[in-house]
Residue frames relative to the residue before (quaternion, step in Angstrom):
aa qw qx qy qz dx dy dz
X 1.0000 0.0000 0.0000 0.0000 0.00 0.00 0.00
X 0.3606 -0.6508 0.6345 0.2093 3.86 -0.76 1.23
X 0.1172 -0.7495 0.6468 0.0783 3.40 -1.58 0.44
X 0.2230 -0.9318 0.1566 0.2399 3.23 0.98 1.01
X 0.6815 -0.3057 -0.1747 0.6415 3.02 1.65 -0.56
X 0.1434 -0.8378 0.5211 -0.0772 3.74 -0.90 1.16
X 0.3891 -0.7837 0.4534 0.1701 2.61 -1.62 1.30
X 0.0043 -0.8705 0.4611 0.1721 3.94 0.19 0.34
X 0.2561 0.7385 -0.5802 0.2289 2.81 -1.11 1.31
X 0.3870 -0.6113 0.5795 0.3752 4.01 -0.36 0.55
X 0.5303 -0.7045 0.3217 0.3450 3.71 -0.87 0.36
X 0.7258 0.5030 -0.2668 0.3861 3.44 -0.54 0.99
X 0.6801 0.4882 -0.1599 0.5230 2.67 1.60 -1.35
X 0.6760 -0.5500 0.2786 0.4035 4.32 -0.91 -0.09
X 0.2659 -0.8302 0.4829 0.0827 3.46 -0.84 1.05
X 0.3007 -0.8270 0.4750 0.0024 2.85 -1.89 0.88
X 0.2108 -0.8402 0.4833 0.1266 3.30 0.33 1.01
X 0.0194 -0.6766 0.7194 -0.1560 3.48 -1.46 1.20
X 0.3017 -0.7731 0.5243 0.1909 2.66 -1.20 1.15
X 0.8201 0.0225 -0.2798 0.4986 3.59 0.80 0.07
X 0.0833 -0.7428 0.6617 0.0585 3.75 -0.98 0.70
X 0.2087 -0.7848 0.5692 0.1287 3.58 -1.69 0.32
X 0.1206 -0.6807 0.6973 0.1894 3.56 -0.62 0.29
X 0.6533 -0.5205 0.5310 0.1427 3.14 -1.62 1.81
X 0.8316 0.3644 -0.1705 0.3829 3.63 0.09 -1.44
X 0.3100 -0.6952 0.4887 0.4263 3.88 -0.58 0.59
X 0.7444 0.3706 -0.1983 0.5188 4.10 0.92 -0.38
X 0.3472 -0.6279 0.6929 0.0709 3.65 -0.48 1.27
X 0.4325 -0.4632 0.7254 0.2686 2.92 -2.40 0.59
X 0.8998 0.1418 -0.0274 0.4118 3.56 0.70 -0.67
X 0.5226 -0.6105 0.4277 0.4138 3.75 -0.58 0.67
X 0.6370 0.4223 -0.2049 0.6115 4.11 1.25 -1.05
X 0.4972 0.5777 -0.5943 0.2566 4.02 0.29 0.45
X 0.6498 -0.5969 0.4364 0.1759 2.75 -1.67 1.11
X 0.3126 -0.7859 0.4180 0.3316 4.08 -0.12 1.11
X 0.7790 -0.3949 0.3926 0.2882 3.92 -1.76 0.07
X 0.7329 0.3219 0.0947 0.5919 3.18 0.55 -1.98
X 0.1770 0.6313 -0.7429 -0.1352 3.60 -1.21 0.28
X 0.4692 -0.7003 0.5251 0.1172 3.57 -1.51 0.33
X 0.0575 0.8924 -0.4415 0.0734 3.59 0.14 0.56
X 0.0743 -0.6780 0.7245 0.0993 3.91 -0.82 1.25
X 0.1750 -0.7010 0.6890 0.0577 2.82 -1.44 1.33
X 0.0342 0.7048 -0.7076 0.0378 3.57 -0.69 1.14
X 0.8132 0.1109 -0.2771 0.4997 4.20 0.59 0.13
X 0.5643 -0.5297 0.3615 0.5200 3.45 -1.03 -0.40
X 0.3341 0.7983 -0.4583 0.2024 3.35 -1.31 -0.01
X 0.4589 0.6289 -0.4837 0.3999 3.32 1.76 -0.79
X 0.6688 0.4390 -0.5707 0.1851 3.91 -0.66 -0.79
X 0.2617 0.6195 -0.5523 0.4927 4.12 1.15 0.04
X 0.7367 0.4950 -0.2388 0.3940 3.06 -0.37 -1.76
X 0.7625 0.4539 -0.2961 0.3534 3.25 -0.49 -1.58
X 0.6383 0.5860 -0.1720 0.4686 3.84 1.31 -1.19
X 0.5569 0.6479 -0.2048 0.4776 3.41 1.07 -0.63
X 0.5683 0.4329 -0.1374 0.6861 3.24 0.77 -2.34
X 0.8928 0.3162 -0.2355 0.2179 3.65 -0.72 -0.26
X 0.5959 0.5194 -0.2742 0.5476 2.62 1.64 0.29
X 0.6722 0.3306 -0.2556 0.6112 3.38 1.67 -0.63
X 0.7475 -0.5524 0.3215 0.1812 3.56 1.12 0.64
X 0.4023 0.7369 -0.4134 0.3523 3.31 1.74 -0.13
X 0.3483 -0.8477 0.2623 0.3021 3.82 -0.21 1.00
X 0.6751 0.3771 -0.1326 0.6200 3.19 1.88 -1.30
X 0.1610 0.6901 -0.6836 -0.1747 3.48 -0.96 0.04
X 0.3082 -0.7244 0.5953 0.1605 3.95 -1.26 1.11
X 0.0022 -0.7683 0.6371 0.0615 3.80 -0.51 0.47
X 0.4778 -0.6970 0.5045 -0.1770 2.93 -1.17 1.30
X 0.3814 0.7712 -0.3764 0.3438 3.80 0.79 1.18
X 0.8917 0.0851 0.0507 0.4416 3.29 -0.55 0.37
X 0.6702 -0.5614 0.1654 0.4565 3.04 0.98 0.83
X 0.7730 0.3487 -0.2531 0.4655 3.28 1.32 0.28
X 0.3945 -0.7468 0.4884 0.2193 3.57 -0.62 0.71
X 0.1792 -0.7227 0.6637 0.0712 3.84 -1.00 1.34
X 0.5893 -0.5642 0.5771 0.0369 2.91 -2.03 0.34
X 0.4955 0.6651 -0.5550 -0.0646 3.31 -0.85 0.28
X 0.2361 -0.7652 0.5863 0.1219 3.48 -1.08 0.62
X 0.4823 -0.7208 0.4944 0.0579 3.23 -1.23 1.18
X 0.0544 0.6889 -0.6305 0.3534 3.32 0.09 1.90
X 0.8495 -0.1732 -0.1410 0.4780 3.18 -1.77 2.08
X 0.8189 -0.4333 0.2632 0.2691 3.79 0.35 0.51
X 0.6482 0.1211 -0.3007 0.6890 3.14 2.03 0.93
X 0.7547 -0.4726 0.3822 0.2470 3.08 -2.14 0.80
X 0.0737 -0.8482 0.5163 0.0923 3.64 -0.62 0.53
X 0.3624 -0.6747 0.4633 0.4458 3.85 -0.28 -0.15
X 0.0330 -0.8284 0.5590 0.0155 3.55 -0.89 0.26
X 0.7927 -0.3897 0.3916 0.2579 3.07 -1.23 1.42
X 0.7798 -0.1556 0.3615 0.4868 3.35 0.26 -1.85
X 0.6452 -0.4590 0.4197 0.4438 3.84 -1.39 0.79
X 0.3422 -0.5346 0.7410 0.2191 3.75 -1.43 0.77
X 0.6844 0.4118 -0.2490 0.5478 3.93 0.38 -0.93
X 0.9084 0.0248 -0.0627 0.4127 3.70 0.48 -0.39
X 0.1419 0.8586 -0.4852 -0.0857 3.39 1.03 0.85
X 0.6271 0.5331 -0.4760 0.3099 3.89 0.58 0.16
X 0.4662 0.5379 -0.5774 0.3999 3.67 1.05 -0.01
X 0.3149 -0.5293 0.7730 0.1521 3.34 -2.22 0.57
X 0.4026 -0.6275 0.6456 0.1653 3.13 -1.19 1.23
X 0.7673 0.4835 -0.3050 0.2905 2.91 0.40 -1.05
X 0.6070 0.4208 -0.2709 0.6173 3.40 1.29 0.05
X 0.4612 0.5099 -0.4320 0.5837 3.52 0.57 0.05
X 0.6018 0.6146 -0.2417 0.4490 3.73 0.40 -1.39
X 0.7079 0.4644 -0.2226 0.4835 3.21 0.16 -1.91
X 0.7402 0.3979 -0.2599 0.4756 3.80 0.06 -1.18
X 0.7428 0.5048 -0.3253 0.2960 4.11 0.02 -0.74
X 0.4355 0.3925 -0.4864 0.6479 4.11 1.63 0.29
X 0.6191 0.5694 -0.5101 0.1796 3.40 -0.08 -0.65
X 0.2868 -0.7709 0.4577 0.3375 3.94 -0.75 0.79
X 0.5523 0.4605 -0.5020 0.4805 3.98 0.40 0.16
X 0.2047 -0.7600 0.6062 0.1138 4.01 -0.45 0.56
X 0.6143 0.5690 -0.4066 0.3653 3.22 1.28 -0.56
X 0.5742 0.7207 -0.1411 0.3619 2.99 1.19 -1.85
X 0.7681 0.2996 -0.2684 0.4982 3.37 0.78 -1.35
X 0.5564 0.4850 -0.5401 0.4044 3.94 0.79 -0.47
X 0.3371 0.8527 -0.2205 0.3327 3.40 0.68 -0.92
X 0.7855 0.3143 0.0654 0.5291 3.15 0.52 -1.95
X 0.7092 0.3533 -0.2369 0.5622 3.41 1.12 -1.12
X 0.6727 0.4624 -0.3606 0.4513 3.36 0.66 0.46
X 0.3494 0.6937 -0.2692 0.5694 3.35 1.60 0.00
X 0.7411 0.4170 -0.0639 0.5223 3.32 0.55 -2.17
X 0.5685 0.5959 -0.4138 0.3880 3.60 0.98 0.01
X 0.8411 0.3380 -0.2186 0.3613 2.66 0.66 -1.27
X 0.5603 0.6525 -0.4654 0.2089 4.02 0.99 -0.07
């Protein structure tokens, strides 16, 4: 399930806007649950907020998005680690993902990665 763009926060407590987040399962316990996977473009500093937030609300994967290349981190004993590869999605290729996300046609490049799926 896509969350397109979302504030996360338990109520009261400080929020974090994202602009895209994912929940892992197709069937919540709840319409207000907090998603798996958040996505993050990092064009300034500022992410360690973020990262503090997501780990505090438990968010398991978080993908960052820099330099042309997309990191990992997964959320093991109560801090972010880097990883190889998605625990929630280990068959995506960053590195294709990557390749396709400068490109200016978005169509074009889903397209393509959807092509690349299927050989």
């Amino acid at each position: 399930m896509h969350h397109p763009v979302s504030s996360l926060a338990p109520p009261g407590d400080a929020t974090c806007t994202t602009k895209s987040t994912y929940s892992h399962r197709a069937v919540r316990e709840s319409p207000r649950a907090l998603p798996d996977l958040a996505l993050e473009v990092i064009w300034t500093s500022g992410l360690l907020d973020k990262m503090e937030v997501y780990r505090g609300l438990g968010i398991r994967e978080v993908w960052l998005w820099r330099d042309g290349r997309i990191e990992t981190n997964v959320l093991r004993d109560g801090a972010y680690e880097r990883a190889a590869q998605s625990e929630l999605l280990p068959g995506v290729d960053h590195e294709a993902i990557a390749s396709l996300l400068e490109r200016e046609d978005q169509t074009t490049a889903v397209r393509e990665y959807r092509r690349s799926l299927q050989r």
